[in-house]
N, C-alpha and C positions, 0 to 999 in steps of 0.2 A: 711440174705441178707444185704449188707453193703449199705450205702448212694449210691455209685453209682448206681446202678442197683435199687434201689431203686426211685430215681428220673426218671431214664429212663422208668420205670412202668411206673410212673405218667404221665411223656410225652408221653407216646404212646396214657395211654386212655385219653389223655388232647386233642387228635387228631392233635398232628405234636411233631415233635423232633426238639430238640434247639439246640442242639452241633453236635460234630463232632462225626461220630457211625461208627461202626466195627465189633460188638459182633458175635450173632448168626445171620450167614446171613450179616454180615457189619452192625451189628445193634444197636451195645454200646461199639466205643474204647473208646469214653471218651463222661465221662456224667459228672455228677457236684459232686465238690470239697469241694461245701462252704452247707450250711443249703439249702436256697433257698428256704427259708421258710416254710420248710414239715416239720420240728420236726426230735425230733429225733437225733441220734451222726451223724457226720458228717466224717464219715469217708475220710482223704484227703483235710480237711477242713483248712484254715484257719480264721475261723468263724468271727466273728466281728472285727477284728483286723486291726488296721487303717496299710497302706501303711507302716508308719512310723515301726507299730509296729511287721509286719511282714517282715521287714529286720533291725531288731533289730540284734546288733552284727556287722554291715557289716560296720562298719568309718573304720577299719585296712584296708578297700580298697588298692589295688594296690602294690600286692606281687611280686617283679619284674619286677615293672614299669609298669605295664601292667594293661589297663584302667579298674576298674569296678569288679575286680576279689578278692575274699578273701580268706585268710587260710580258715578257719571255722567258720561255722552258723549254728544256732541254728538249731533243726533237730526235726520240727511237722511233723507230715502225711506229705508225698510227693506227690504223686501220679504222681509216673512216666508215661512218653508220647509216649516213644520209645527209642529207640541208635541209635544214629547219628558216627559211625565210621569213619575218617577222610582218607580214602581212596573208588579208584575207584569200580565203580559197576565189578561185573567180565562179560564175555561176551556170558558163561553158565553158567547154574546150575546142581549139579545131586540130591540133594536128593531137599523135599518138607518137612518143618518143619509143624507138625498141634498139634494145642489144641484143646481139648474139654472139655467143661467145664458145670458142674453141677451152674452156676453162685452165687454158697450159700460158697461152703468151699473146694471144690475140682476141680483141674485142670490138665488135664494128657498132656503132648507134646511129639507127638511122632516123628520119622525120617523115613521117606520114601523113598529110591533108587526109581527114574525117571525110569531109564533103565529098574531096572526089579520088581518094587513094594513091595521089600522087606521091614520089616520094622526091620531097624537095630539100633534100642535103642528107650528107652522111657522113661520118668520118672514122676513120679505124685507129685503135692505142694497143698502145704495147704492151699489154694489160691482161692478163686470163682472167681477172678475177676484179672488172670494172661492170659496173652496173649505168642507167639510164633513170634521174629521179628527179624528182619535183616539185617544188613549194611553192605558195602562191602567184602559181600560172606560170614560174619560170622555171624553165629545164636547166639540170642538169646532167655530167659527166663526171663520176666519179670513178676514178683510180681508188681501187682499195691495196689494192699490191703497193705502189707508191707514193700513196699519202699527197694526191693532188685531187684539185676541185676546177671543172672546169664550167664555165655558164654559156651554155651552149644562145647562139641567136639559130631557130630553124635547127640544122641538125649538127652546125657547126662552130667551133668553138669560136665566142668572145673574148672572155677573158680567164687565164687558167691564174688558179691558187696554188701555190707550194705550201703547205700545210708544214712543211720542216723550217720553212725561212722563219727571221726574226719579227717578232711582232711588232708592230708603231708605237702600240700603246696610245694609240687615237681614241677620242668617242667617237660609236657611230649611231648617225640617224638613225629612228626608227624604220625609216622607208628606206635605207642602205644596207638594215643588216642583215645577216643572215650565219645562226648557227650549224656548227658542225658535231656532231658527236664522233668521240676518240673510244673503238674496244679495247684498244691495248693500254691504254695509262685516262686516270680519274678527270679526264682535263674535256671540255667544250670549246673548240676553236670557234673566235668570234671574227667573221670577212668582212668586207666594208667593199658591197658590190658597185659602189660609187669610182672607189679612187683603185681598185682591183688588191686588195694588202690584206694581209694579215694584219685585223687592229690589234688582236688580246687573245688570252687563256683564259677558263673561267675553270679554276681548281676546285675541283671536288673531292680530294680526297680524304678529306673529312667523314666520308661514307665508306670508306674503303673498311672491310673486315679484319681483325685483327689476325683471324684463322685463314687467311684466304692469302694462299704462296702465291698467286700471280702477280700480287702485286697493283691490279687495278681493279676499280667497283664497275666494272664492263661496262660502260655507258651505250645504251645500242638503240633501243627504240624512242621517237620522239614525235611527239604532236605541239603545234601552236592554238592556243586560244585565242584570234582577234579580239573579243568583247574584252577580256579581260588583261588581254597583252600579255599573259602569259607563256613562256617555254615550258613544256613538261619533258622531263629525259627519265626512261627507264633504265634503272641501274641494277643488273642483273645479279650484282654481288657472287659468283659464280669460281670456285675453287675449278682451273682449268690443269691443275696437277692432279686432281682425285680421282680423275678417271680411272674405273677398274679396267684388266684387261680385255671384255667384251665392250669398251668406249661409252659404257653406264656411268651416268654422276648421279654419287650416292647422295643420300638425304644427308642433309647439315644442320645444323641449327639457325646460318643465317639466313635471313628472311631477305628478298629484293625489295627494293626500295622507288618511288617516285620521287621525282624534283622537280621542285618551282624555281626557274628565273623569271622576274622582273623584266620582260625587255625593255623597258626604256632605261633601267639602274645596273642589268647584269647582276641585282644582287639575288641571293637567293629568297624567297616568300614560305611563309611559314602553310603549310597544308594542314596543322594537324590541332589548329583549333588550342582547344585548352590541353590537352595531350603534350607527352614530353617532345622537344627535339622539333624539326621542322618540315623533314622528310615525311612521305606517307608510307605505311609500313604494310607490303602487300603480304597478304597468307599462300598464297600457290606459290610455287617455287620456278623457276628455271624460265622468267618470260624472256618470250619472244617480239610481242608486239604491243603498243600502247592507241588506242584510236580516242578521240572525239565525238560521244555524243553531242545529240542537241541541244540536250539541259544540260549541259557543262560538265555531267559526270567522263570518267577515264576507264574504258573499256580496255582490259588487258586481257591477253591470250597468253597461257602458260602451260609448257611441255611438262613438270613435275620431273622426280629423281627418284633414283630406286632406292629400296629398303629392302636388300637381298635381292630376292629375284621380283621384284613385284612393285611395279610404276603406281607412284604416288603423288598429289598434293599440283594437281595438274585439273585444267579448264579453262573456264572463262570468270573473270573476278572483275566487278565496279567496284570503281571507287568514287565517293560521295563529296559531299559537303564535309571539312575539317576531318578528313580523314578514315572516314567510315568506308568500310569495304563490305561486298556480298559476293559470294561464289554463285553465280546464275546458271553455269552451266557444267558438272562431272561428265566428261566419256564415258562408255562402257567398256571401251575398247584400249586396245596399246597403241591406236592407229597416231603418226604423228600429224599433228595441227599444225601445218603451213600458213596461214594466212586464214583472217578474220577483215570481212568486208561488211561494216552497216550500213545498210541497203533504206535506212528510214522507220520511223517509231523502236518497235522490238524489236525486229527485222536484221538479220545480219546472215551472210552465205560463209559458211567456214568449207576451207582447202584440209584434205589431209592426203598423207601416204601411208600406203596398207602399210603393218608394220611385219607382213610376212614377204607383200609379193612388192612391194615400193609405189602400186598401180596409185594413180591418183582421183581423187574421189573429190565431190563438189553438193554441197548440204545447204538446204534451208535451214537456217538454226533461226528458233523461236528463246527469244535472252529472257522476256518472262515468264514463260513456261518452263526452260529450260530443257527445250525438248529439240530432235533435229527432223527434221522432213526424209523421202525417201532423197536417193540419189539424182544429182541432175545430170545429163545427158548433153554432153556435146559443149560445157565451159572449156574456154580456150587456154592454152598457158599462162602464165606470168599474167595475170591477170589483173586492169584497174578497173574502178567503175565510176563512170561519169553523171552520176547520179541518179541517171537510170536505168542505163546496158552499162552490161562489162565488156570490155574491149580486152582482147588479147592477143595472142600469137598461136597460128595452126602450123601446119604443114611449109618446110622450104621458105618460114618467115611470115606466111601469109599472115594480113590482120584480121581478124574477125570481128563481128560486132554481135555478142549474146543478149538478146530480148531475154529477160527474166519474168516475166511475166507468163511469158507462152514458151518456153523453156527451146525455141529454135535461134539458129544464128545462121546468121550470111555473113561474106567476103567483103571485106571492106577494097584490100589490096592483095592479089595474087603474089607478090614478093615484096619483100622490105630491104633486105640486105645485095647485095653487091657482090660479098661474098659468102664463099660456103660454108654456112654455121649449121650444125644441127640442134641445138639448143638455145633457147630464147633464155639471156638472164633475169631480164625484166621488163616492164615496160612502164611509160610515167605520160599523163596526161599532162597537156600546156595549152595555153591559151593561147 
C-alpha cells in the first residue's frame, strides 16, 4: 500500500479526514504527498525539500513570453490531480468510465454504454492508487502511483503520457490542450493531446508558503471555464509534516489559494481585481474540491483544521467577481465532506463520511440558505451526475442510475469489471 492510502488509514481511525477524498465511496482522491510524519517512503512526496528546492531547475522561466511557465523540471513523484482539458463540458454523455481497485497494486477501468449497459472495453494497470476522469467528453486513466496520463478511446488506451519525460517546450492549440495538476511539487503539466508529449510546466511556486516544510502549494482541485478560457487550480497550501499524532492538521495562518491560467497564454490572470497579488485568497482552510457554477462564480468545498481538539474554518465558500468570497454553507457536525455536486440554480447534493462510524451519507444541500435536506436513500458510489441523475457504482461493480428528483435508482449494468474489485475508485462521464 503506497503513502497515500496509507495516511488516509490513518485518517480515518485518527476519527476525521484532512484532504480532499474520492476513493471507495468518494473516500481517498487525494490524500497526502509528503511523510506527514507516519514514516515510512513517501510515495508522491516531495519530503523535506524547501520551496526553493523543490522548483529547482525553473530560472529558464518564460518560454514564449509567457509568465511562469518552463521547458523542463526536474521530475520526483508527481502525483497527479486530474485533466483539465481546455474545452466545453458536452451536453450528454453515453458511456460511464469505472475503476475498481484493489487500493495495493491493481486497478481495472472499465466502459459502460448508458443506453444499453454494455461493457465495451476495459483495461487493467498496475496501479492501486489509479483513478477513471474526465474533461470535456474525453476519458481518462490516471496513474497516480506513477505519474502517467493515459486517454483512453472506449475503455482502452490511446495515447499514454509520462508525466516524468522531458517536456518540447511546444505551444499547444487551444483544442490540443489539456492540463494536469502536480500534489507533490507547485508545477501544472501542460499535454498536447494532438502530437501525445509533454509540451511544458507551468511553475507556481510563487504561491508556495514560506511555513509550509513540504515543499509544494498542493495543487489538487481544478475546473475550466469555456466562456472565459480560463483554468482554475486549487492550491491547498497544506503543511503535510504538521500532522499531530491522531492525523489532525492543526490551524495555520496560511490561507489556500485559487489560480487563473490563461488557456490560450498559459499565463497566470489576475482574480483579485484592485486587491493585492493575483491569486484569490480563500477563508476555509484544508480544500478539497473547486466546481463551476453558472454565473461563473467558484464553489469550493473545504474540510477545515483543528484548533486543539475542535474542527474549524470548514464548509462550503464562493468565490465572486475580483475576488470576493462568502462562506454559504457551516456543518454542524465533524462529519467529513467527500464530494459537492451542483445539481442547478442553488441546488448542490454533498457526500459525507460519519466521522464516528465512516457510514456514508447523501444531502440536499440548499447553497442559499445554507441549509441541508434529510438524508437521501439509495446514492450510489463514486458518484457523477449527468446533469440530471447521478450515476454510480453498487454492488460487485454494478452501475446504477439515481433519479434525484424521486430519490429511486435502477441498474444500469449488473457488472462492470472483469475482475474482482470490491471497491469503486471513481467513475467519470464521456461522450
Amino acid at each position: 500500500m503506497n503513502k497515500r492510502n496509507l495516511l488516509m488509514v490513518g485518517l480515518l481511525s485518527g476519527g476525521a479526514l484532512v484532504f480532499s477524498a474520492c476513493g471507495s465511496d468518494d473516500a481517498s482522491q487525494s490524500a497526502a504527498k509528503a511523510d506527514a510524519g507516519a514514516g515510512g517512503e513517501a510515495s508522491g512526496s516531495a519530503g523535506e525539500a524547501s520551496a526553493g528546492e523543490a522548483s529547482a531547475g525553473a530560472a529558464n522561466a518564460g518560454e514564449g513570453g509567457e509568465a511562469g511557465s518552463v521547458g523542463a523540471l526536474p521530475a520526483p513523484p508527481l502525483n497527479p490531480q486530474g485533466v483539465l482539458v481546455t474545452a466545453a463540458e458536452p451536453t450528454t454523455y453515453s458511456h460511464l468510465l469505472i475503476a475498481g481497485t484493489d487500493f495495493t497494486s491493481s486497478t481495472e477501468i472499465a466502459s459502460v454504454a448508458l443506453a444499453t449497459g454494455a461493457v465495451d472495453g476495459d483495461a487493467t494497470y498496475a496501479d492501486g492508487d489509479a483513478v477513471a476522469v474526465s474533461s470535456g467528453g474525453l476519458g481518462f486513466a490516471l496513474e497516480r502511483g506513477k505519474g502517467k496520463v493515459h486517454l483512453l478511446n472506449g475503455g482502452t488506451v490511446e495515447t499514454t503520457f509520462d508525466l516524468n519525460e522531458t517536456a518540447t517546450g511546444e505551444k499547444v492549440a487551444l483544442t490540443n490542450k489539456a492540463y494536469v495538476p502536480l500534489l507533490s511539487e507547485s508545477t501544472v503539466t501542460v499535454l498536447d493531446l494532438q502530437t501525445g508529449k509533454v509540451a511544458k510546466r507551468i511553475d507556481l511556486s510563487q504561491y508556495n508558503a514560506a511555513s509550509d516544510r513540504d515543499g509544494s502549494a498542493d495543487i489538487d482541485g481544478a475546473v475550466y471555464d469555456s466562456t472565459k478560457k480560463i483554468a482554475y487550480f486549487l492550491l491547498g497550501r497544506i503543511d503535510f509534516t504538521s500532522f499531530d499524532a491522531s492525523f489532525h492538521l492543526p490551524c495555520a495562518s496560511t490561507n489556500a489559494l485559487i489560480v487563473g491560467i490563461d488557456a490560450t497564454t498559459d499565463a497566470v490572470v489576475d482574480l483579485n481585481g484592485d486587491k493585492a497579488g493575483e491569486a484569490a485568497e480563500l477563508s476555509l482552510i484544508n480544500p478539497g474540491s473547486v466546481s463551476l457554477a453558472a454565473d461563473g462564480s467558484l464553489v469550493v468545498l473545504a474540510n477545515g483544521c483543528y484548533d486543539g481538539a475542535v474542527l474549524k474554518h470548514r464548509g462550503v465558500e464562493v468565490v465572486g467577481a475580483n475576488g470576493t468570497s462568502q462562506v454559504v454553507f457551516v456543518p454542524t457536525n465533524d462529519d467529513y465532506m467527500g464530494k459537492l455536486i451542483l445539481v442547478g440554480g442553488s441546488n448542490a447534493l454533498l457526500g459525507t463520511s460519519d466521522a464516528t462510524t465512516f457510514e456514508s451519507h447523501w444531502y440536499k444541500l440548499d447553497l442559499a440558505a445554507g441549509t441541508l435536506g434529510p438524508p437521501l436513500v439509495g446514492v450510489p458510489n463514486a458518484a457523477s451526475f449527468d446533469g440530471t441523475d447521478v450515476l454510480g457504482v453498487g454492488t460487485a461493480g454494478a452501475v446504477i442510475r439515481y433519479d434525484i428528483a424521486t430519490s429511486t435508482a435502477k441498474t444500469v449494468s449488473a457488472k462492470s469489471w472483469a475482475g474482482d474489485y470490491s471497491s469503486a475508485a471513481s467513475t467519470a462521464l464521456v461522450r
